[in-house]
Residue frames relative to the residue before (quaternion, step in Angstrom):
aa qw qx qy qz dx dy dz
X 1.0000 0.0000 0.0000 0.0000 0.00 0.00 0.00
X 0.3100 -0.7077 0.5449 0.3258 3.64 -1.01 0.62
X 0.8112 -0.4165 0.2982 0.2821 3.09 -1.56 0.75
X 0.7244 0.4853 -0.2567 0.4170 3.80 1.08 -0.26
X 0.7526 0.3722 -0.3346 0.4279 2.65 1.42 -1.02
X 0.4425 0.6128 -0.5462 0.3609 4.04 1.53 0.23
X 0.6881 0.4711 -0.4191 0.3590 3.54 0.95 -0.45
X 0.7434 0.3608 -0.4139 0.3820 3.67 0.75 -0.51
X 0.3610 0.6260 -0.4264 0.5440 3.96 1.74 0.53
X 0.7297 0.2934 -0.1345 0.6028 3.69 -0.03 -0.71
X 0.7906 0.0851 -0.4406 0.4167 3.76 0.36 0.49
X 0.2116 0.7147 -0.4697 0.4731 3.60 1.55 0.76
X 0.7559 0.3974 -0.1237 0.5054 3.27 0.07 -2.28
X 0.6462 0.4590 -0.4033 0.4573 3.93 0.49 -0.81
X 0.7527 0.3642 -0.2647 0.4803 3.78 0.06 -1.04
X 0.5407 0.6729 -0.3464 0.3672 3.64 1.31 -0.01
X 0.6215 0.6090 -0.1143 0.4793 2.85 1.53 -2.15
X 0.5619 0.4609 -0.3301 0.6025 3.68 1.19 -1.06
X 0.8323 0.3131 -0.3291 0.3177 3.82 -0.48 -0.26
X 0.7395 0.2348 -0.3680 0.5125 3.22 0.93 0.02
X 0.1768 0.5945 -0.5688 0.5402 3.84 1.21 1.49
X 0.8701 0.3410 -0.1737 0.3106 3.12 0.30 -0.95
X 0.6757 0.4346 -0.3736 0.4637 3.29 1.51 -0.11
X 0.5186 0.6717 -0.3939 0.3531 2.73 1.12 -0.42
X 0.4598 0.7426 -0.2496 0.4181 3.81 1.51 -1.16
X 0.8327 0.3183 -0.0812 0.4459 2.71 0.59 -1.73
X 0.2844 0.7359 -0.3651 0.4942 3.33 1.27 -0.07
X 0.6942 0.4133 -0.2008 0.5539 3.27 0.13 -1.76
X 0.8235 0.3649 -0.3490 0.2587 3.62 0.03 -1.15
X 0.5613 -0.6834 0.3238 0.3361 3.18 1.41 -0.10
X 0.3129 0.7639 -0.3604 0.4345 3.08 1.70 0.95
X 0.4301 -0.7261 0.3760 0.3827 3.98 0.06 1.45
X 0.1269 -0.6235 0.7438 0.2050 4.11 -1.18 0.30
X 0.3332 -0.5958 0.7303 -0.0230 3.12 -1.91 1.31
X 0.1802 -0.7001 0.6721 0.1604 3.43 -0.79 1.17
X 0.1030 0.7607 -0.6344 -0.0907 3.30 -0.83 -0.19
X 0.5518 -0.5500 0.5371 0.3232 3.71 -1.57 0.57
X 0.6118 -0.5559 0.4760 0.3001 2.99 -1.28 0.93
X 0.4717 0.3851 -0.5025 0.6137 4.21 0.25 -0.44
X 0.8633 0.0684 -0.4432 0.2315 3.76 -1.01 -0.21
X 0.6792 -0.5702 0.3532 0.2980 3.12 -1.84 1.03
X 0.1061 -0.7648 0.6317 0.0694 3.80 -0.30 1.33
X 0.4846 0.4749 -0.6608 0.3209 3.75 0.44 0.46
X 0.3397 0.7384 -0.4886 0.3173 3.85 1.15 -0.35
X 0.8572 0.3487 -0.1559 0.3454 3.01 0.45 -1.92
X 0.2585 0.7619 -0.4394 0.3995 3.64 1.23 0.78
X 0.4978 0.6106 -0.4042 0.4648 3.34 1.24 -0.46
X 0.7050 0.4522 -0.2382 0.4917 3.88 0.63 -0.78
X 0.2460 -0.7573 0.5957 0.1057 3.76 -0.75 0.94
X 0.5976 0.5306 -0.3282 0.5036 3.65 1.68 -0.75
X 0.7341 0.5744 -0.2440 0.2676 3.45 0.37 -0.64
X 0.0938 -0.8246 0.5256 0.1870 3.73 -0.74 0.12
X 0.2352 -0.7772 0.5720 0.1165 3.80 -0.20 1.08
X 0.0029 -0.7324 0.6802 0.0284 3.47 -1.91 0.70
X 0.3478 -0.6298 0.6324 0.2871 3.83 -0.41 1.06
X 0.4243 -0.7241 0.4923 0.2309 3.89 -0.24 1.38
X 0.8466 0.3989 -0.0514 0.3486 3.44 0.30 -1.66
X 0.5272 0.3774 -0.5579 0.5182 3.32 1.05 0.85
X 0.4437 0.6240 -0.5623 0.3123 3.86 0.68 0.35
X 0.5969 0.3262 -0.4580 0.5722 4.18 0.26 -0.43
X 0.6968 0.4541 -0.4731 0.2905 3.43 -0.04 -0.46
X 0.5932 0.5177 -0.2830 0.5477 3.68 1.13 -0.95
X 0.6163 0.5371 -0.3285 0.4731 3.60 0.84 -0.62
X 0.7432 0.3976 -0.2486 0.4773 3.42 1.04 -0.68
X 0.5790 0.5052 -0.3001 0.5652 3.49 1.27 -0.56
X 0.7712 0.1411 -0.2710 0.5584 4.41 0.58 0.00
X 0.7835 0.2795 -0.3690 0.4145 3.49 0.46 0.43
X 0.2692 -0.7408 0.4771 0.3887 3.95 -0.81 0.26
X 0.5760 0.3650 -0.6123 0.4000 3.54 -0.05 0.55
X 0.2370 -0.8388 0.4536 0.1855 3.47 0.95 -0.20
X 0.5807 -0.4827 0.2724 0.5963 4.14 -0.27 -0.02
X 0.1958 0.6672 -0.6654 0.2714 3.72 0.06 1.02
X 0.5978 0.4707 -0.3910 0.5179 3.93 0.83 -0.26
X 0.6807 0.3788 -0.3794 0.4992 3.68 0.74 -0.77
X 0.7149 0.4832 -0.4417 0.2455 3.45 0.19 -0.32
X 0.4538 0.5949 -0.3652 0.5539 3.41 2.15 -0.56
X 0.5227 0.3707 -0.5094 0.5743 4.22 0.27 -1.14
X 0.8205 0.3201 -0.4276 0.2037 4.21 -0.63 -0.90
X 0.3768 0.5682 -0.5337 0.5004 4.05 1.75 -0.56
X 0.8515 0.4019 -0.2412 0.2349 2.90 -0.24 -1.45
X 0.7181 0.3810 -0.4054 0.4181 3.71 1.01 0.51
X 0.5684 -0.6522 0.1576 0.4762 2.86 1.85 0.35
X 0.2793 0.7145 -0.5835 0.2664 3.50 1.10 0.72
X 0.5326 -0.7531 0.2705 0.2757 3.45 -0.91 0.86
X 0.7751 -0.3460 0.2198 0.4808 3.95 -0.37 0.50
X 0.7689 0.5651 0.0295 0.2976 2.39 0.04 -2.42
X 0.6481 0.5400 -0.4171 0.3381 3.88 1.05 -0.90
X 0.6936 -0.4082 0.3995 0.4389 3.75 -1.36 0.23
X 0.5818 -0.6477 0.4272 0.2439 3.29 -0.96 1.19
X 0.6794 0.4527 -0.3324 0.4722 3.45 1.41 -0.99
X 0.7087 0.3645 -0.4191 0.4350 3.82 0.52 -0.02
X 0.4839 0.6335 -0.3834 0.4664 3.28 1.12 -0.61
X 0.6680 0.5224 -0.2824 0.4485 4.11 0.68 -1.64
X 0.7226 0.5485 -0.2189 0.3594 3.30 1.25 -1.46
X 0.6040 0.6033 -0.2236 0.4703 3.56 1.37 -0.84
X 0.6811 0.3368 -0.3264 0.5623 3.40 0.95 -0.90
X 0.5226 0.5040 -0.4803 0.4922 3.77 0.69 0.30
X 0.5806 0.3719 -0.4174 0.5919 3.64 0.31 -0.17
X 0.8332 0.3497 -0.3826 0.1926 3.07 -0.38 -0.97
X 0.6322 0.4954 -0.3353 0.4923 3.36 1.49 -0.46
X 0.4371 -0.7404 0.3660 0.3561 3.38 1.08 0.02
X 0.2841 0.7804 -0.4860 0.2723 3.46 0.99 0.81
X 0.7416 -0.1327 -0.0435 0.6561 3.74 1.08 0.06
X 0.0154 -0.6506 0.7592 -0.0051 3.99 -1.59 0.13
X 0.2500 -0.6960 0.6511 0.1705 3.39 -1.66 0.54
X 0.6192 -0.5281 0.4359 0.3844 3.23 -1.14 -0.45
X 0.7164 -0.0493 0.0675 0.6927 3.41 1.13 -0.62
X 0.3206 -0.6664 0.6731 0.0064 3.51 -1.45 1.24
X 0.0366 0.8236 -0.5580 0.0946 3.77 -0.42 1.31
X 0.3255 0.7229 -0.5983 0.1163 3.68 -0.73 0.78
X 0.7117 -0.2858 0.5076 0.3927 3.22 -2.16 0.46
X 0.4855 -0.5680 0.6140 0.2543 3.57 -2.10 0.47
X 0.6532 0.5222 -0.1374 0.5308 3.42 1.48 0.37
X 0.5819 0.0560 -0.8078 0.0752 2.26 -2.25 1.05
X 0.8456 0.2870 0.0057 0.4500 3.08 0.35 -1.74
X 0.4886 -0.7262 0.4664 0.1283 3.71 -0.51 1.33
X 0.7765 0.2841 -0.3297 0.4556 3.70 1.47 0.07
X 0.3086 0.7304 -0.3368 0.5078 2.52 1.73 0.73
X 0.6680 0.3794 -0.1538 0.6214 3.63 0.71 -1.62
X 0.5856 0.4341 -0.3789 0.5702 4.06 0.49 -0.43
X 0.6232 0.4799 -0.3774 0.4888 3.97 0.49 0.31
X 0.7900 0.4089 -0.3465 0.2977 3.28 0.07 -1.22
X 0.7905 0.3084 -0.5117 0.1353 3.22 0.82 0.25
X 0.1197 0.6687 -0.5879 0.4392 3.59 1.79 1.29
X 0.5545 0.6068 -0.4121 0.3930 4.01 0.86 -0.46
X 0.6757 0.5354 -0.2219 0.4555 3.24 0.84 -2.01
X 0.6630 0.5986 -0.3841 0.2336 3.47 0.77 -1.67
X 0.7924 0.5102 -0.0516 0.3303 2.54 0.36 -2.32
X 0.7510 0.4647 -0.2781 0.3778 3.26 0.68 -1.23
X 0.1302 -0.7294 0.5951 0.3111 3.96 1.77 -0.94
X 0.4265 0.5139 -0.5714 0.4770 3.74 0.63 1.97
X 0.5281 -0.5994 0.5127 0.3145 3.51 -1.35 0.61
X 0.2549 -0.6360 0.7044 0.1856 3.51 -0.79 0.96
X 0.2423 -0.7396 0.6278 0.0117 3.67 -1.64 0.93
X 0.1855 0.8261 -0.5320 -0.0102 3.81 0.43 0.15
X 0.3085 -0.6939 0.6388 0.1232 3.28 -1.37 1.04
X 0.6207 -0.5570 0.5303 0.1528 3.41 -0.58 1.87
X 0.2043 -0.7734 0.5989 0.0382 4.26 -0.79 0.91
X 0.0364 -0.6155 0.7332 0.2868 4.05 -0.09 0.09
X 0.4992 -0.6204 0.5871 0.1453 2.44 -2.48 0.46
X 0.5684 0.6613 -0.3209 0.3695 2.90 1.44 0.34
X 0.0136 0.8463 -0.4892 -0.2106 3.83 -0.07 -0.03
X 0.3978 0.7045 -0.4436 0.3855 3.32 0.40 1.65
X 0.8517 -0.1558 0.2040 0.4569 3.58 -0.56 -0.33
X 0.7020 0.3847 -0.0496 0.5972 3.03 0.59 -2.14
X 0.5407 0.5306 -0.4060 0.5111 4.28 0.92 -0.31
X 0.8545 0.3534 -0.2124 0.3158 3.53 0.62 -0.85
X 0.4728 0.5759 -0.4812 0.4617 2.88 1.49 -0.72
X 0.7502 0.4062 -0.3430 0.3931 3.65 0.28 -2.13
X 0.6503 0.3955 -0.5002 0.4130 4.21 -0.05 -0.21
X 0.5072 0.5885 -0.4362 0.4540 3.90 0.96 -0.60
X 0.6731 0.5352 -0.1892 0.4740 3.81 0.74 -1.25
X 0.5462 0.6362 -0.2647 0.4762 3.46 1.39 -0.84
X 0.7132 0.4750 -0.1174 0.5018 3.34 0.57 -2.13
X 0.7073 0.4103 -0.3714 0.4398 3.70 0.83 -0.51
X 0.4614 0.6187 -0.4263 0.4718 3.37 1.44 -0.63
X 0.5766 0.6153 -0.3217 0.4307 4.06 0.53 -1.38
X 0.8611 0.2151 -0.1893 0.4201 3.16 -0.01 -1.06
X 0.3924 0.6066 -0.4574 0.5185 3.68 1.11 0.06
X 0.6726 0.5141 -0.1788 0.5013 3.29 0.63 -0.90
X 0.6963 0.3381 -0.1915 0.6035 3.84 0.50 -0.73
């Protein structure tokens, strides 16, 4: 690695180490955690002071980036229940976590978007995990009438939470 990119690594992993301190805290206190998919906007969920948020699906990937088998076991626990091959490694990494019980939230919240084997997962999320799955509805537009009706969406979400 060149010398820049150890510095933006080591203040990544540092400002990283600090945020999951803190969920973890809250954890203990018994304050609910909200996984959510990276596509939905979690600065939203900033509105809540009770709450502790985790973009779910960069966790196999961290798993694979500090350990050297990396989440190649979780994707075997998901073959082997018959999730399909072919799905993103990061929902796929994330599923065999649940299922081994290595982490669970309280509620699981994403967008009907990007990736359609993605949105065909979450509810293996809801199943497995016995958590309410929240999805915020995507227009297909990307105009006005798109933003207003996903704006209405996001307020729906947090009505919900």
């Amino acid at each position: 690695m060149t010398e820049n990119e150890m510095v933006i690594l080591k203040s990544f992993l540092k400002n990283l180490i600090s945020h999951f301190e803190d969920i973890l805290q809250k954890a203990e206190e018994g304050v609910p955690i909200i996984g959510h998919h990276f596509g939905f906007p979690g600065e939203v969920l900033q509105c809540f002071d009770n709450i502790a948020t985790v973009s779910f699906e960069a966790l196999p990937y961290l798993y694979s980036a500090l350990f050297p088998q990396g989440s190649e076991y979780f994707y075997d626990v998901m073959n082997g229940w018959g999730h399909p091959y072919h799905v993103c490694t990061a929902i796929k990494g994330l599923l065999g976590m649940f299922k081994e019980n290595l982490l669970n939230f309280d509620v699981v919240l994403c967008p009907s978007g990007p990736c359609d084997n993605g949105i065909g997962s979450y509810p293996a999320y809801a199943q497995i995990g016995k958590i309410p799955l929240i999805v915020a509805d995507m227009p297909y537009l990307h105009n006005e009438r798109g933003y207003y009706y996903y704006a209405r969406e996001l307020k729906s979400a947090l009505e919900k939470i």
